[in-house]
MIKEBA-403352 format. One record per residue (C-alpha): residue number from 1; residue in three letters; x, y, z. Coordinates in nm, 2 decimals, decimal comma, m for minus. Each point is the difference from the previous one (the first is absolute). Example, Ala and Ser with C-alpha at 12.3 -4.5 7.8 and 13.67 -1.06 7.14 Angstrom:
BEGIN
+------+------+--------+--------+--------+
! resi ! resn !   east !  north !     up !
+------+------+--------+--------+--------+
!    1 !  ALA !   1,23 !  m0,45 !   0,78 !
!    2 !  SER !   0,14 !   0,34 !  m0,07 !
+------+------+--------+--------+--------+
END
This chain:
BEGIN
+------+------+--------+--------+--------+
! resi ! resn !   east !  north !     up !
+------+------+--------+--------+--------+
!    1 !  UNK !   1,33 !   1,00 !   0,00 !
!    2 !  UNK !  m0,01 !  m0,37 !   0,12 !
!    3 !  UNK !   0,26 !  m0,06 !   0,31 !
!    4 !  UNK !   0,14 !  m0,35 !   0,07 !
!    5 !  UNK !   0,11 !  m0,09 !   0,37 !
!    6 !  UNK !   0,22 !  m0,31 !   0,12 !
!    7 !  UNK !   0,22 !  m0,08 !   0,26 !
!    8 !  UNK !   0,27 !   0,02 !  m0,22 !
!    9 !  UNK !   0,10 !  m0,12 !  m0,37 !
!   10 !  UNK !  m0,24 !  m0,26 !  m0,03 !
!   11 !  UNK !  m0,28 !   0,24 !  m0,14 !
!   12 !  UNK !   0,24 !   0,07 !  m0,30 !
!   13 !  UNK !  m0,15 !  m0,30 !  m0,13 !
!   14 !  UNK !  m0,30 !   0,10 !  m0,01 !
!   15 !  UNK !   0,13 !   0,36 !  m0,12 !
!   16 !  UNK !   0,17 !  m0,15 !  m0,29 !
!   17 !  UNK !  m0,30 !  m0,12 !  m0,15 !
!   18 !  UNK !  m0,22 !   0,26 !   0,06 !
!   19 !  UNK !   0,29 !   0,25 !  m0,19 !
!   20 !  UNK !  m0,07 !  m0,22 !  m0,30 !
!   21 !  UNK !  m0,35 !  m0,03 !   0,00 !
!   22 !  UNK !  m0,07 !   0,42 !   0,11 !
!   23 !  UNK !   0,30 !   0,14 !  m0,18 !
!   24 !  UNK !  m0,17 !   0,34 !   0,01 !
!   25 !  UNK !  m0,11 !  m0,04 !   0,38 !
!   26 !  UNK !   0,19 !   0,21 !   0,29 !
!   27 !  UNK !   0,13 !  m0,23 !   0,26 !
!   28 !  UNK !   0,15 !   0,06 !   0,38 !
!   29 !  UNK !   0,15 !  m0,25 !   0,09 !
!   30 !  UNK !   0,14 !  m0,03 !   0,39 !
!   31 !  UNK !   0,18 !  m0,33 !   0,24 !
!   32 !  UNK !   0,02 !   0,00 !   0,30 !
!   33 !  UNK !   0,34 !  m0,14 !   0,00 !
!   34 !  UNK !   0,11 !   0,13 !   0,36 !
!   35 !  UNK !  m0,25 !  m0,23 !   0,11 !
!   36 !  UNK !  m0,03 !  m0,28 !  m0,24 !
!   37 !  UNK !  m0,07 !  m0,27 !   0,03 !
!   38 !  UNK !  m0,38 !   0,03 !   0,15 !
!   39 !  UNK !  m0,05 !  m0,41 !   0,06 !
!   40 !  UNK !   0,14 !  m0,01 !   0,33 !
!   41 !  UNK !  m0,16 !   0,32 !   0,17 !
!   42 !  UNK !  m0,32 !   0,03 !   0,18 !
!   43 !  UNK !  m0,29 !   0,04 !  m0,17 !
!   44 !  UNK !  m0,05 !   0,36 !   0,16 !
!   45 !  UNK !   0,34 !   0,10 !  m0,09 !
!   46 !  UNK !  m0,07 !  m0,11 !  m0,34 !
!   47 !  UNK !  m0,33 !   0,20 !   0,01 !
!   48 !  UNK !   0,17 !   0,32 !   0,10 !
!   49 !  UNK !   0,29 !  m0,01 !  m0,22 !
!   50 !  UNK !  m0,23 !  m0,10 !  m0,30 !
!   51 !  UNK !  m0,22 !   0,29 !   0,10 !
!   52 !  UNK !   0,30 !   0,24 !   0,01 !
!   53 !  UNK !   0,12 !  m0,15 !  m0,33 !
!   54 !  UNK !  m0,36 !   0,09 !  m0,14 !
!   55 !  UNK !  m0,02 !   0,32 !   0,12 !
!   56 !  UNK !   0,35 !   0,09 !  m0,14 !
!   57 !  UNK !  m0,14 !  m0,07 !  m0,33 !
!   58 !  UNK !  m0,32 !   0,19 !   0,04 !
!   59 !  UNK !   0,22 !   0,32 !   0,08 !
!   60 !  UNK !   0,22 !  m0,08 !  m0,35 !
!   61 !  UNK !  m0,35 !   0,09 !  m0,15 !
!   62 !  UNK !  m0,09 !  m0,43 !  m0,08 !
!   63 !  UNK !  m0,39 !   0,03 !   0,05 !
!   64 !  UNK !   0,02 !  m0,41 !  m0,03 !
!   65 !  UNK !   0,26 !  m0,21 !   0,17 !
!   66 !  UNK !   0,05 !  m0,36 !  m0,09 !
!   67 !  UNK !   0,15 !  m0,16 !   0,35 !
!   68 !  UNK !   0,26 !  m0,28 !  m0,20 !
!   69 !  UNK !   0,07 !  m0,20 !   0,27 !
!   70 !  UNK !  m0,19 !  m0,29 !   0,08 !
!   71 !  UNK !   0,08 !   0,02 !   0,40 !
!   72 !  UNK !  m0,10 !   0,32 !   0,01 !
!   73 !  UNK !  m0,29 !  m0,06 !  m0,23 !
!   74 !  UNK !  m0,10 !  m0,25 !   0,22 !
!   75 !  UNK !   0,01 !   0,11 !   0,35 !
!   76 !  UNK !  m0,10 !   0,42 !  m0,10 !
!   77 !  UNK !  m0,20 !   0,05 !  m0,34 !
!   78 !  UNK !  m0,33 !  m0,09 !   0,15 !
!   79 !  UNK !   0,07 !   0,21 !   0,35 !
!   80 !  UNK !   0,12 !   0,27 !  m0,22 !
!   81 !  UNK !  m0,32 !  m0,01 !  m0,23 !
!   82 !  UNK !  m0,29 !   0,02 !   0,22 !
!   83 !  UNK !   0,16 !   0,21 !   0,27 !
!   84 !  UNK !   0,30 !   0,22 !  m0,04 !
!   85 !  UNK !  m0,13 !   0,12 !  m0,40 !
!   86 !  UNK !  m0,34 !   0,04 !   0,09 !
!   87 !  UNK !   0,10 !   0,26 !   0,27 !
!   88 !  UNK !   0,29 !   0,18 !  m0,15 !
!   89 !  UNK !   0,02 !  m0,06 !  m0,37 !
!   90 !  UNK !  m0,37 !  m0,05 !  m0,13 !
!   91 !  UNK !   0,13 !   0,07 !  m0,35 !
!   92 !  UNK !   0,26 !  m0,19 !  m0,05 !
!   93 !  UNK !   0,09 !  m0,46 !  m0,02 !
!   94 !  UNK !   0,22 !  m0,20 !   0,11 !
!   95 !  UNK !   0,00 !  m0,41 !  m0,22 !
!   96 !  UNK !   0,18 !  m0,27 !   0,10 !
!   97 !  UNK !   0,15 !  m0,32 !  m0,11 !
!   98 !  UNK !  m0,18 !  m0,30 !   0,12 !
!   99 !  UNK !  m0,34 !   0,11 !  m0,17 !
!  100 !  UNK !   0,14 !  m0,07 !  m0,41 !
!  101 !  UNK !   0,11 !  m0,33 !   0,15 !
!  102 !  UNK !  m0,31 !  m0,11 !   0,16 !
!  103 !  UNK !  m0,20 !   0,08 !  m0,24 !
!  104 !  UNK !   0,22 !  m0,13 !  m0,32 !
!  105 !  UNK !   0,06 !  m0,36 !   0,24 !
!  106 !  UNK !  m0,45 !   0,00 !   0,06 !
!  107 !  UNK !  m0,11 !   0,16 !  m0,31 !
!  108 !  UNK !  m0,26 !   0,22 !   0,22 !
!  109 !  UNK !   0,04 !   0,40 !   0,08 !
!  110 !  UNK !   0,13 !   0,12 !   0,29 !
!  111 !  UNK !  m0,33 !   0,11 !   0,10 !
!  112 !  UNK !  m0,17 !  m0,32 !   0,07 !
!  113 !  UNK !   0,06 !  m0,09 !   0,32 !
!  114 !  UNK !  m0,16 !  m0,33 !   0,01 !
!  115 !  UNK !   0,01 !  m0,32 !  m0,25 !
!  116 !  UNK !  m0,29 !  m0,04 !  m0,23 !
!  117 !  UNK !  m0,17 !  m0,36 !   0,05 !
!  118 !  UNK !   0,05 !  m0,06 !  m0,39 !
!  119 !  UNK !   0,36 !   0,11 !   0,00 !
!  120 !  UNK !   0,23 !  m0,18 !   0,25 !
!  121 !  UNK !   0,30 !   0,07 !  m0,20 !
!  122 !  UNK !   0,20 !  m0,28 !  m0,21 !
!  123 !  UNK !   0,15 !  m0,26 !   0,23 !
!  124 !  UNK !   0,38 !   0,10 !   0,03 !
!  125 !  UNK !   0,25 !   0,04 !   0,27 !
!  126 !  UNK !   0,19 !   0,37 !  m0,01 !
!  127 !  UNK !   0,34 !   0,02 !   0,18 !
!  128 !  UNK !   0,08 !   0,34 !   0,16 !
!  129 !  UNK !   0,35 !   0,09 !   0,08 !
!  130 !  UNK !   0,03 !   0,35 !   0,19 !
!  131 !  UNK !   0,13 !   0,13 !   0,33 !
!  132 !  UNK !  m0,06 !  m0,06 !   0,35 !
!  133 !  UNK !  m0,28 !   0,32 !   0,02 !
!  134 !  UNK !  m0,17 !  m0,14 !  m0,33 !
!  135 !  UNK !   0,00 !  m0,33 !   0,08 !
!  136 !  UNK !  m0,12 !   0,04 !   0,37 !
!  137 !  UNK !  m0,29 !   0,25 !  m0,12 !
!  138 !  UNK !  m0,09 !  m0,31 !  m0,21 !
!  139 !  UNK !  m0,13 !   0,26 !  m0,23 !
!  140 !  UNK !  m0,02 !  m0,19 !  m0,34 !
!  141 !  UNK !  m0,13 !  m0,29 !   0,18 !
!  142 !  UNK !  m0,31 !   0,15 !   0,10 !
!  143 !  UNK !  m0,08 !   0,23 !  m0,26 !
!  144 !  UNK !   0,07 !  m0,25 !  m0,23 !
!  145 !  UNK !  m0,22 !  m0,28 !   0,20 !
!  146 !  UNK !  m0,30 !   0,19 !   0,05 !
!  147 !  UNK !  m0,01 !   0,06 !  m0,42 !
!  148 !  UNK !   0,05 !  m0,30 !  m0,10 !
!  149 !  UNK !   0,02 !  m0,31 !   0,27 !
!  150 !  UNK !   0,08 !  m0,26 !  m0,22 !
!  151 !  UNK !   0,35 !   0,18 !  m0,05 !
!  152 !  UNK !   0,31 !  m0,17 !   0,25 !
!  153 !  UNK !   0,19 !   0,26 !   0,12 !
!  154 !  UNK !   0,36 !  m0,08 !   0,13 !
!  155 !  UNK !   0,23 !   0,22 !   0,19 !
!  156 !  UNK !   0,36 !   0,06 !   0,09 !
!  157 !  UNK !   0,18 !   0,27 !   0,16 !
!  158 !  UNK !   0,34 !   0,11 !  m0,13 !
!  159 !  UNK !   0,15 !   0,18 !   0,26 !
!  160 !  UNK !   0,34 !   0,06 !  m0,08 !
!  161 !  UNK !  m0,04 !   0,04 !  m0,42 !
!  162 !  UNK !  m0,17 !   0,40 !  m0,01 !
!  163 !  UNK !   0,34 !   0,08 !   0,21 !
!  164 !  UNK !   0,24 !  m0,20 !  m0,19 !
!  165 !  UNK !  m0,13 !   0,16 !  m0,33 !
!  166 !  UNK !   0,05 !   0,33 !   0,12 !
!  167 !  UNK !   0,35 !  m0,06 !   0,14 !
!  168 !  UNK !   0,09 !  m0,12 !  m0,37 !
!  169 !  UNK !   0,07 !  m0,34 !   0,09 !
!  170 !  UNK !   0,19 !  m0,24 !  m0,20 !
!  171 !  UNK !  m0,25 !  m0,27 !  m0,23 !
!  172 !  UNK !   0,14 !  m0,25 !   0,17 !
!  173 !  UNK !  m0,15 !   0,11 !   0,34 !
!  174 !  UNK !  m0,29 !   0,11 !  m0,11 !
!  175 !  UNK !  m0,03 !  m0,34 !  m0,18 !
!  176 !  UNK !   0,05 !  m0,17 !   0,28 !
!  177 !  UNK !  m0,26 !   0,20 !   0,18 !
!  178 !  UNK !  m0,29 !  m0,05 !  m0,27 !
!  179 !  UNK !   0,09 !  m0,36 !   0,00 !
!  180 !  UNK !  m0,04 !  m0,03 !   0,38 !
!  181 !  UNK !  m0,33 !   0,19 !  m0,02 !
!  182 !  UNK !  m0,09 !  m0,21 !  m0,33 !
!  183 !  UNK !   0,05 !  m0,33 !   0,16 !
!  184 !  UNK !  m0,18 !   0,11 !   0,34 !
!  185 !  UNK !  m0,34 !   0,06 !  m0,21 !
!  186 !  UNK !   0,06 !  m0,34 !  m0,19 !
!  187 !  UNK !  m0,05 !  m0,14 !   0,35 !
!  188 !  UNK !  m0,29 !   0,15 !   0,10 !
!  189 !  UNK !  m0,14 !  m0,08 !  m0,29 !
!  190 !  UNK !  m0,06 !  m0,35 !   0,10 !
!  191 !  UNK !  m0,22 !  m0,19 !  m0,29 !
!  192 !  UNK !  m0,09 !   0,32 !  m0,18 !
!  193 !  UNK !   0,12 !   0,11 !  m0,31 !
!  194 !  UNK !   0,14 !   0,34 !  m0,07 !
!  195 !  UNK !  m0,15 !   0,18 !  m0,29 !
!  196 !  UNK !   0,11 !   0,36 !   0,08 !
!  197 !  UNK !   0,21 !   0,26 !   0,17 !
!  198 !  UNK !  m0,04 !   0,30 !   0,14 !
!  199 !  UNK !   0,40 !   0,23 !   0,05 !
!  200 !  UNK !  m0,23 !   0,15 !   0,29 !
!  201 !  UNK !   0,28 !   0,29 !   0,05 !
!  202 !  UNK !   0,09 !   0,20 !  m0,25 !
!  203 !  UNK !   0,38 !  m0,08 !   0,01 !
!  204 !  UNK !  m0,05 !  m0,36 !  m0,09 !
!  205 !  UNK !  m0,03 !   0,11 !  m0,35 !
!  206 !  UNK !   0,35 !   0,05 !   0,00 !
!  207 !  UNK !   0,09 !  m0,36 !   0,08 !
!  208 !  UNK !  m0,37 !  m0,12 !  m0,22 !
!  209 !  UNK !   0,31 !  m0,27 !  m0,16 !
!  210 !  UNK !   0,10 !  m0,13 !   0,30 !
!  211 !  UNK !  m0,36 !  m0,06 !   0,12 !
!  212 !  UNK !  m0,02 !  m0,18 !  m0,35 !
!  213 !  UNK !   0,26 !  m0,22 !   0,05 !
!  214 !  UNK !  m0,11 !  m0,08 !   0,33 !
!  215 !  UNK !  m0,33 !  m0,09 !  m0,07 !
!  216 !  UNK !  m0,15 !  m0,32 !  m0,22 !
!  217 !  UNK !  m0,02 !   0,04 !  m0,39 !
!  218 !  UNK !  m0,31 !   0,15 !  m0,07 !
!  219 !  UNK !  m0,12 !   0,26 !   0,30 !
!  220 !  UNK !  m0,15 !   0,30 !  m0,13 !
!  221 !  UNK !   0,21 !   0,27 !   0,14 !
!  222 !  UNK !  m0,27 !   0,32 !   0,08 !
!  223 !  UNK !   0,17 !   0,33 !  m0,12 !
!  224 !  UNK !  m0,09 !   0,27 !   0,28 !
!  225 !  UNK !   0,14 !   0,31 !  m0,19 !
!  226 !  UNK !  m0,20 !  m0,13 !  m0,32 !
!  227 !  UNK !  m0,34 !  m0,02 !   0,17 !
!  228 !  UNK !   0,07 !   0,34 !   0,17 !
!  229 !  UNK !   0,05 !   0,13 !  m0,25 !
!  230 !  UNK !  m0,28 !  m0,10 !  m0,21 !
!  231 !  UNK !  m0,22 !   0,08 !   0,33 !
!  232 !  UNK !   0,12 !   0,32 !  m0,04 !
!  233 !  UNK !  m0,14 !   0,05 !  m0,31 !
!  234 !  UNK !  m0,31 !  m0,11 !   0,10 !
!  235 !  UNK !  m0,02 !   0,20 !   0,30 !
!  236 !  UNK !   0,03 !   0,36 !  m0,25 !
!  237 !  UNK !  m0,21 !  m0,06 !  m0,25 !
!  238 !  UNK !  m0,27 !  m0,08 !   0,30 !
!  239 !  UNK !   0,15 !   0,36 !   0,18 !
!  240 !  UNK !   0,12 !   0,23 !  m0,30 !
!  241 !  UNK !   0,05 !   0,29 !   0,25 !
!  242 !  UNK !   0,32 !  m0,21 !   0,11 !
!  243 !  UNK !   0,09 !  m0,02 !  m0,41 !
!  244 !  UNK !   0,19 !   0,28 !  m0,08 !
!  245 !  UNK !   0,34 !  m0,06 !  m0,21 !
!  246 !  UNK !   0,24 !   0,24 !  m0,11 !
!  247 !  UNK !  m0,01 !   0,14 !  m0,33 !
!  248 !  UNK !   0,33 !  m0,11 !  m0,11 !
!  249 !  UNK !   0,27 !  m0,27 !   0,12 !
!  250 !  UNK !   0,22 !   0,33 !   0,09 !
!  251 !  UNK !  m0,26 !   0,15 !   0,26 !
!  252 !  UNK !  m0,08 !  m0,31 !   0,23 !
!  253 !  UNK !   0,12 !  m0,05 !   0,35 !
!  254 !  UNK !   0,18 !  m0,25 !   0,09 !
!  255 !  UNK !   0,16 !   0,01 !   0,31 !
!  256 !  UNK !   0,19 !  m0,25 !   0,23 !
!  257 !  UNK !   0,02 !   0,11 !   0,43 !
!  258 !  UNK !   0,15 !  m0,23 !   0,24 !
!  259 !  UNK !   0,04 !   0,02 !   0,42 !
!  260 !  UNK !   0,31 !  m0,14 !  m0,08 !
!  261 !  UNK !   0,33 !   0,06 !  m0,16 !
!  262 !  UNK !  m0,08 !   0,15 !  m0,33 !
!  263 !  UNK !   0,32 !  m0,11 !  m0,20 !
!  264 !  UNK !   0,01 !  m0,34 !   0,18 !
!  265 !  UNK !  m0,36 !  m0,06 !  m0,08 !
!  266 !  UNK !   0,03 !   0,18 !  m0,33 !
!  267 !  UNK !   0,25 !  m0,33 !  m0,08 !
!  268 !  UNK !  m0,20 !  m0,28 !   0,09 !
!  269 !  UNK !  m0,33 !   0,16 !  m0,19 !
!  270 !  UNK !   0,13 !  m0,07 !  m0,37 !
!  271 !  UNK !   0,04 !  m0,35 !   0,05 !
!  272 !  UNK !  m0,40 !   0,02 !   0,14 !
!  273 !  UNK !  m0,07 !   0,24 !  m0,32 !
!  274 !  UNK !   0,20 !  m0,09 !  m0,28 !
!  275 !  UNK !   0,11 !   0,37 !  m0,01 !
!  276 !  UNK !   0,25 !   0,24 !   0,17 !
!  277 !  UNK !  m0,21 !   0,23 !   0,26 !
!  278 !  UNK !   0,04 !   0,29 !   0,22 !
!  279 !  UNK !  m0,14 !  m0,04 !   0,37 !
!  280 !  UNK !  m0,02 !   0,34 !   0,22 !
!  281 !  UNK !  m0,04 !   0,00 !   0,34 !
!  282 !  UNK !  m0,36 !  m0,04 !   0,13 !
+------+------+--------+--------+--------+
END
C-alpha cells in the first residue's frame, strides 16, 4: 500500500496521476488541512507535522509514503531518511518530490552527488516557482547545480498562491497572483533566457494556465505529478517487495483522511481530482 502526504490538496495532483497510471494500486491518501499551508511555518514545525503526517500513514498499513509537498519535501525528506526511518521504521520509505525533477531537469540519477567533468549539463536557465520554505531551502538549486552546472537555475517564492488555491479563490485573483509572481522572475532574470519551469508546489498545477499565460511563448512547463509518477514506477520495479496490487479494481484501497473538515475538504478535492471523493477524519 503506497501512502501520499501533503499539507493539504495540492498532493491530489500528484494522486490523480498516479490513480491512472496504478489503477490496481491501493492508495492512502491524507492533508493536513488544519495546518495547511506549510510555506510560512518553521522549518521544525514543518519537520514535526510532516513526521506525524508520515507516521499516520505508516499505522493505515502504507509501508511507502510519498511526502507530495515540495516544502515539506524540502525542509524534512532528507532528516526523515537518514535519522527518524533508520531508528524506528527500518522496513519501510518514505520518496519525495524534488528528486523526479532534478534528475528529469540534469539528466543524472539522484545518486550522483557530484557533476561528471564530461557532463556539465546543457546550458539552460530553469525558473522555479514554489513557496517561501521551498524556495528558502534553495533545494532545486543545489541539487540541481551540483548535477549539472551549466544549468541556470532561477527562483521565486509564491507566498500567498498555495493559500489562495485552497481557499477556492476566484481566477481572477489567482491570476493576478501568478502574474505578480511571473513578472517578479522575468526580472531577475536579467539577460538570460527562460527555457523552462518548474510548478515547484504541487498546487500550481491547478493554475499550470495561468503560469502559461504569464510566461513568454515557448517555456517548457515541467509536469511534477507526471515525473512522479513515472519515478514511481521506476522506484518498484527496482523494490518489488513495495509492488503488490490488488487483484481486481473492486478490492483496492483507496482512501482519502484529512485533519480538517471532512465534508468541506471533501468539496474542494474534486476540483484537485477530477472526481467526487469521500474524506474521513484523520
Amino acid at each position: 500500500m503506497i501512502g501520499l502526504f501533503d499539507s493539504g490538496h495540492g498532493g491530489l495532483t500528484v494522486q490523480r496521476v498516479l490513480e491512472k497510471r496504478f489503477p490496481l494500486r491501493d492508495f492512502v491518501y491524507l492533508g493536513d488541512h488544519r495546518q495547511a499551508p506549510y510555506g510560512a511555518k518553521s522549518a521544525e514545525h514543518v519537520l514535526a507535522l510532516t513526521r506525524r503526517g508520515v507516521e499516520r500513514l505508516f499505522d493505515e498499513g502504507c509501508r511507502l509514503v510519498i511526502i507530495a509537498c515540495n516544502s515539506a519535501a524540502a525542509i524534512a525528506l532528507r532528516r526523515l531518511q537518514q535519522d527518524w526511518l533508520a531508528r524506528f521504521y527500518p522496513e519501510h520509505r518514505i520518496l519525495g518530490v524534488i528528486v523526479p525533477v532534478v534528475e528529469a531537469v540534469t539528466q543524472v540519477p539522484w545518486s550522483v552527488q557530484e557533476a561528471d567533468p564530461n557532463h556539465a549539463g546543457e546550458p539552460m536557465t530553469v525558473g522555479v516557482f514554489g513557496t517561501r520554505h521551498t524556495v528558502k531551502s534553495d533545494a532545486f538549486r543545489i541539487e540541481i547545480s551540483k548535477r549539472a552546472p551549466a544549468v541556470s537555475v532561477v527562483q521565486q517564492a509564491c507566498p500567498k498562491l498555495a493559500g489562495a488555491i485552497e481557499a477556492d479563490a476566484s481566477e481572477s485573483e489567482l491570476s493576478a497572483l501568478v502574474e505578480r509572481y511571473a513578472a517578479a522572475l522575468s526580472e531577475s532574470l536579467g539577460e538570460r533566457r527562460l527555457d523552462a519551469v518548474v510548478l515547484g508546489c504541487t498546487h500550481y498545477p491547478l493554475v499550470g494556465n495561468l503560469f502559461e499565460r504569464s510566461l513568454p511563448r515557448g517555456v517548457k512547463m515541467v509536469s511534477q505529478p507526471d515525473l512522479v509518477t513515472e519515478s514511481l514506477a521506476a522506484y518498484l520495479r527496482r523494490h518489488p517487495e513495495f509492488d503488490r496490487p490488488s487483484a481486481e479494481p473492486s478490492s483496492r484501497r483507496r482512501d482519502f483522511l484529512t485533519s480538517g473538515d471532512p465534508d468541506l475538504v471533501g468539496r474542494i478535492a474534486q476540483r484537485f481530482l477530477g472526481h467526487p471523493v469521500v474524506f474521513r477524519a484523520a
